[in-house]
Every structure is written in C-alpha cells, then in structure tokens.
C-alpha positions in Angstrom: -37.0 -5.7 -29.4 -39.2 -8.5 -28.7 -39.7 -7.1 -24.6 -40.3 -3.6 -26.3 -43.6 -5.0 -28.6 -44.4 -7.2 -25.5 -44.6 -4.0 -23.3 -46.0 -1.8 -25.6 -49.0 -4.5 -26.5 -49.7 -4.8 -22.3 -49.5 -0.9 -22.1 -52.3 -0.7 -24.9 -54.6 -3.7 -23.3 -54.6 -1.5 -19.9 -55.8 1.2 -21.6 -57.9 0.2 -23.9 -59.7 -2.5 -20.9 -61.9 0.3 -19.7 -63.7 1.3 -23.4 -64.0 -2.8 -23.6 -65.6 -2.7 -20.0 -68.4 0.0 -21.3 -69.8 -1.4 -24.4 -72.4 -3.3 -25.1 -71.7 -6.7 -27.0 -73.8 -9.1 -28.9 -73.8 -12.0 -30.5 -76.3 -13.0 -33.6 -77.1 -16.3 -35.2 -78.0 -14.7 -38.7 -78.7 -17.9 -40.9 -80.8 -18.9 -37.2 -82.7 -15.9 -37.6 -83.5 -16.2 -41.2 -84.3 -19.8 -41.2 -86.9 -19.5 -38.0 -88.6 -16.9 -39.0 -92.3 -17.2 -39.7 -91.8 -16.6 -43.2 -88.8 -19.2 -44.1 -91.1 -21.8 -42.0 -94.0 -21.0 -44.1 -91.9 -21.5 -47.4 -90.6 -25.1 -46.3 -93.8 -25.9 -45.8 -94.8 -24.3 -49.1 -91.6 -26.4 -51.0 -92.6 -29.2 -49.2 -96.1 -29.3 -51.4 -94.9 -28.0 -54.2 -91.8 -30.2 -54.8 -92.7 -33.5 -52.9 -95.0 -35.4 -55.9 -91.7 -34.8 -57.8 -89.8 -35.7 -54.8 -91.7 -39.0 -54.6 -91.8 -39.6 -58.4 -87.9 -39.6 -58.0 -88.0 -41.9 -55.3 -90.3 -44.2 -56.4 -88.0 -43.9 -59.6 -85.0 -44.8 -58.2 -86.9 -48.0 -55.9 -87.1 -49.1 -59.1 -84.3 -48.9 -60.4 -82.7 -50.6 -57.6 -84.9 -53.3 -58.2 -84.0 -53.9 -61.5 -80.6 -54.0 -60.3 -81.1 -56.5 -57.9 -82.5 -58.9 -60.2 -80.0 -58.1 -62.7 -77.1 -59.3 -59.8 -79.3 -62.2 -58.6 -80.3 -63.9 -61.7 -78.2 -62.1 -64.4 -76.6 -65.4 -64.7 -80.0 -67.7 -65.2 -81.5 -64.7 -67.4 -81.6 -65.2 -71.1 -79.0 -62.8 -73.1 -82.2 -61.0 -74.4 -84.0 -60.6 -70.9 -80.5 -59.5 -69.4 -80.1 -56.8 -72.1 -83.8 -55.6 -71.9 -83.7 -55.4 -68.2 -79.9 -53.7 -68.5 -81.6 -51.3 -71.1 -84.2 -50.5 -68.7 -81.9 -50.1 -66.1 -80.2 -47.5 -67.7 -83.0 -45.8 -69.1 -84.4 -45.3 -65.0 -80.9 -44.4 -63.9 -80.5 -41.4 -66.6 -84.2 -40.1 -66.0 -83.3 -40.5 -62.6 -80.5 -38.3 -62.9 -81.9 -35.9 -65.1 -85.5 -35.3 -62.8 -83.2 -35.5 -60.2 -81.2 -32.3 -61.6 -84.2 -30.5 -62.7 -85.4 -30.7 -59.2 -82.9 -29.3 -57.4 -82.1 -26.7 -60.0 -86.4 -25.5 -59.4 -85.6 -25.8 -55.6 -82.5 -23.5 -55.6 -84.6 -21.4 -57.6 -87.3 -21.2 -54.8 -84.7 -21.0 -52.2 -82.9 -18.0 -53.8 -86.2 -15.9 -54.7 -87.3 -16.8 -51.4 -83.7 -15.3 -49.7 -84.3 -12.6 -51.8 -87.6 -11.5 -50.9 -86.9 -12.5 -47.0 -83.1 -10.8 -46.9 -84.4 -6.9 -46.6 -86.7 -8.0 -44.0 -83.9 -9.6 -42.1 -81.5 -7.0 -42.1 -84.4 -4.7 -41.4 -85.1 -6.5 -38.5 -81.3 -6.9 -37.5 -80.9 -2.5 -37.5 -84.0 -2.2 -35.5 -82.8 -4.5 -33.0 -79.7 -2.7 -32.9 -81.0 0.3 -33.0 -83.1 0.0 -29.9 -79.8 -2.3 -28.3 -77.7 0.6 -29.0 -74.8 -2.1 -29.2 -71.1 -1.1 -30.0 -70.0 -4.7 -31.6 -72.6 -7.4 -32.6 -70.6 -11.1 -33.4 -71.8 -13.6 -36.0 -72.8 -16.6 -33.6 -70.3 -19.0 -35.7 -67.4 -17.1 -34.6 -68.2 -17.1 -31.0 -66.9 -20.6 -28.4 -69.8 -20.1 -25.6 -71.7 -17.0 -25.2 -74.4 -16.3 -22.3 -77.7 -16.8 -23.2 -78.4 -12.8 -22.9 -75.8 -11.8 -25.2 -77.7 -13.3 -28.2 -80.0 -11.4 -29.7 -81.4 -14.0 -32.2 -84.8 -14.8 -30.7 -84.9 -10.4 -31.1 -84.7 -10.1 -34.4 -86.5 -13.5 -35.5 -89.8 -11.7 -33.4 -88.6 -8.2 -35.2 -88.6 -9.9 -38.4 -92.4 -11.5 -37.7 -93.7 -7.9 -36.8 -92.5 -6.8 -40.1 -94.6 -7.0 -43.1 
C-alpha cells in the first residue's frame, strides 16, 4: 500500500512539473512594503513629534525614580524613619504615574498606529493588485514563508514605488 501512494505521488510530480515550469512566481515582503513606504516613513516621523515630549516626560520620570531608589538602597539605613518614608512615598508616587503615563502612551500610540494601518492598508493592497496585475503572476509567497529567494523574484521594492504613485 505504502509503494502504491509512493508511485502514485511520483506519477503526479511528473506531470504536474511542466505547469510548475510555466508560471510565474513571486515572493512579497507585505509588512516590508507597508512599513517603507513614503507614507508609514512620514507617520514615524509624525509620532515621533507628536509622542516624544511625553516620551521624554516618562523618561525623565522614571530617571527619577530610579534615583530615589538608589538613595533609598544606599542610605535607607542612615535615613531617619521619616525621610525613609517620605522618600518611599515618593517613590511610589513616581513609579505609579510612571506606569499609568506609561499606559496612556502606548494606548494613544496604538491608536495612531491602527488609524494610520487603516488609512495606509487600501493603498497597499491597491498597490499589491497593480503590481500583479501588470506581473500577471500565477502564485505570489509571503516573504516569511520563503528560506532564500533570488533577488528578482521579490516584488517588494514594486509595490512600495506602486504604493508612492498612489494618492
């Protein structure tokens, strides 16, 4: 039985090899093409203006913090029980706003991030059909399934330039 499946899988390779032989393959990097395109570049930088004076707020926040700690574990001993609490109390109070600016942060970030998918995602896959169009491919691969590929098999750089024509 197991010769019989053996033969019958060859018997199909052989004559399937020739339609494999004729088409025409690709291979796309889709989060590549998304995240180089002249649009998602313009958004980091965007992000980056809009979110780093919170970004620095946090970090000068938690610099702090960690300072407070420090001079809790170096002279927590030699501190008197009311300077030890007050700086513990303070401690905490930066660790929790900390963690709370922290959240509120990433939760505006994702935010941004997922409006600006939303917006950019048409445009992508608008991009990706014309390029395949104008390919006339038979079987286009996601990039992360692929081992090795040659170079001009990939069709990312296409549809990143498709997707900057687009407006």
């Amino acid at each position: 039985m197991r010769k019989l499946t053996q033969l019958v899988l060859l018997a199909s390779a052989l004559v399937a090899a020739p339609a494999f032989a004729e088409m025409k393959i690709a291979v796309l990097n889709y989060q590549m093409a998304l995240l180089e395109s002249d649009a998602a570049k313009r958004y980091a930088v965007d992000a980056e203006k809009k979110y780093g004076p919170d970004l620095n707020k946090l970090k000068t926040l938690e610099s702090d913090a960690k300072r407070l700690q420090d001079r809790l574990t170096k002279e927590g001993d030699k501190l008197s029980t009311a300077e030890r609490e007050r700086l513990e109390l303070e401690f905490r109070q930066k660790a929790r706003d900390f963690q709370a600016q922290s959240r509120e942060l990433n939760e505006a970030k994702a935010r941004g991030d997922q409006e600006t998918l939303q917006q950019l995602k048409p445009k992508l896959d608008q991009a990706v059909a014309d390029v395949l169009k104008k390919g006339n491919y038979d079987l286009v691969l996601d990039r992360a399934a692929v081992i090795d590929v040659k170079p001009q098999l990939d069709i990312t750089r296409q549809v990143i330039e498709r997707m900057n024509q687009l407006r």
